[in-house]
C-alpha positions in Angstrom: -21.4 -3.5 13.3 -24.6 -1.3 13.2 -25.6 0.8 10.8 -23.5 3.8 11.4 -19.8 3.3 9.7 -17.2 4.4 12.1 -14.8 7.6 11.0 -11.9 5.5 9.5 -14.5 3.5 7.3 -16.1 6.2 5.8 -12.5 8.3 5.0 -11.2 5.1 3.2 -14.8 4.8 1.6 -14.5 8.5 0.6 -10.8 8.0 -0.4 -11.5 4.9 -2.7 -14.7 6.1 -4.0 -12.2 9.0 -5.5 -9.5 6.5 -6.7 -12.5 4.3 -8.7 -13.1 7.3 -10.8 -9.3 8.0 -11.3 -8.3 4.6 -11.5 -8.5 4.3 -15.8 -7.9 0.5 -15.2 -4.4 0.8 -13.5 -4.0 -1.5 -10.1 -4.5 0.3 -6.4 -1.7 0.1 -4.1 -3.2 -0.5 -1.1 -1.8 0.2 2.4 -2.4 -0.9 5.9 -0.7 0.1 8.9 -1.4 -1.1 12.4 0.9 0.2 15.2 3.3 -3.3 14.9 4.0 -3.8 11.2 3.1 -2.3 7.6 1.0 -4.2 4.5 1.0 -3.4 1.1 -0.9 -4.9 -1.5 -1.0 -4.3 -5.8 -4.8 -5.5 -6.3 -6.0 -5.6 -10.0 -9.7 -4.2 -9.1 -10.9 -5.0 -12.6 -10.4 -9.2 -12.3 -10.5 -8.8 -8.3 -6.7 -10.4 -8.4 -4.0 -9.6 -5.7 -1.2 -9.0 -8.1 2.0 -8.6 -5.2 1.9 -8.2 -1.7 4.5 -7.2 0.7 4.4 -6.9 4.7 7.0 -6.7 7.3 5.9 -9.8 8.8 7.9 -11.7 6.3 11.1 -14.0 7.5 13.9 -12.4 5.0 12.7 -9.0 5.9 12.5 -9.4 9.7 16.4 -9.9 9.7 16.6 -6.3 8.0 14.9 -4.6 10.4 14.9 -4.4 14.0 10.5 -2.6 14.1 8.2 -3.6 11.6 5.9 0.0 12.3 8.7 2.2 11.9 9.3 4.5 8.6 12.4 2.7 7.9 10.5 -0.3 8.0 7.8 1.1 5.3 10.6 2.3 2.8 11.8 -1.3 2.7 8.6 -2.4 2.1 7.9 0.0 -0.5 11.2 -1.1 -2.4 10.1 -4.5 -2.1 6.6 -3.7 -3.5 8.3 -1.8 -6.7 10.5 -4.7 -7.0 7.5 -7.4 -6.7 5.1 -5.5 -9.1 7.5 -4.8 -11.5 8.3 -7.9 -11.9 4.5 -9.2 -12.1 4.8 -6.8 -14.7 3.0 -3.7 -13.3 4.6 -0.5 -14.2 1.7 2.4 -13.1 -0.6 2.3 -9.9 -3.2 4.4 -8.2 -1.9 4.8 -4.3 -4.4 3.6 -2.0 -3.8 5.4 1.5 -7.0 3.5 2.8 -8.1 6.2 5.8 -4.2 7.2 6.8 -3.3 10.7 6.2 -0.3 10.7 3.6 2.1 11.3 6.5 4.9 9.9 8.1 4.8 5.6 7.6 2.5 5.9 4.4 4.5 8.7 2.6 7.7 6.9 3.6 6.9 3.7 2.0 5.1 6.0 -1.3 8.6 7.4 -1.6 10.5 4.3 -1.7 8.3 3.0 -4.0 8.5 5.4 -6.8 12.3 5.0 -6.4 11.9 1.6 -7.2 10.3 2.5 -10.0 6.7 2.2 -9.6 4.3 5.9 -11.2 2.1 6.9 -9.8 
């Protein structure tokens, strides 16, 4: 890569930049998307330690759904992820949107995430 950063890179550098300063310790839920399937991560910044992790490539979950990049996809992964993290005991995160606009697959799995109980 040269020394220009492309779009995307500097929108999630903008975007995490702004969470580091918000953050007050609590873990990032970071999200990527590609056009096939749907990654979530809870990643404990301060000890650089991925706490729970969640993605549609996984066997129990594939039987669930028929597409992994659809937004029924990303709400099950975003129960899983509350369900995951809360049991790593993590209660409150900062989201983590990475260079996606909150729209569509990310709000999705956002929303089924604070149903399963995760704040942020």
């Amino acid at each position: 890569m040269g020394k220009w950063k492309s779009l995307s890179d500097q929108r999630k550098s903008r975007v995490r930049r702004a969470l580091k300063k918000r953050a007050n310790g609590r873990p990032r839920l970071s999200v990527f998307r590609s056009l096939k399937n749907i990654y979530v991560q809870v990643i404990d910044d301060d000890n650089g330690v991925t706490v729970a992790s969640a993605s549609t490539l996984e066997p129990e979950l594939r039987k669930k759904i028929k597409n992994g990049g659809d937004k029924a996809a990303a709400a099950e992964i975003g129960k899983l992820i509350a369900e995951r993290a809360t049991k790593a005991g993590v209660e409150t995160v900062i989201f983590d949107r990475g260079s996606y606009i909150y729209h569509g697959r990310v709000k999705a799995l956002a929303d089924a995430a604070r149903e399963g109980g995760l704040q942020f």
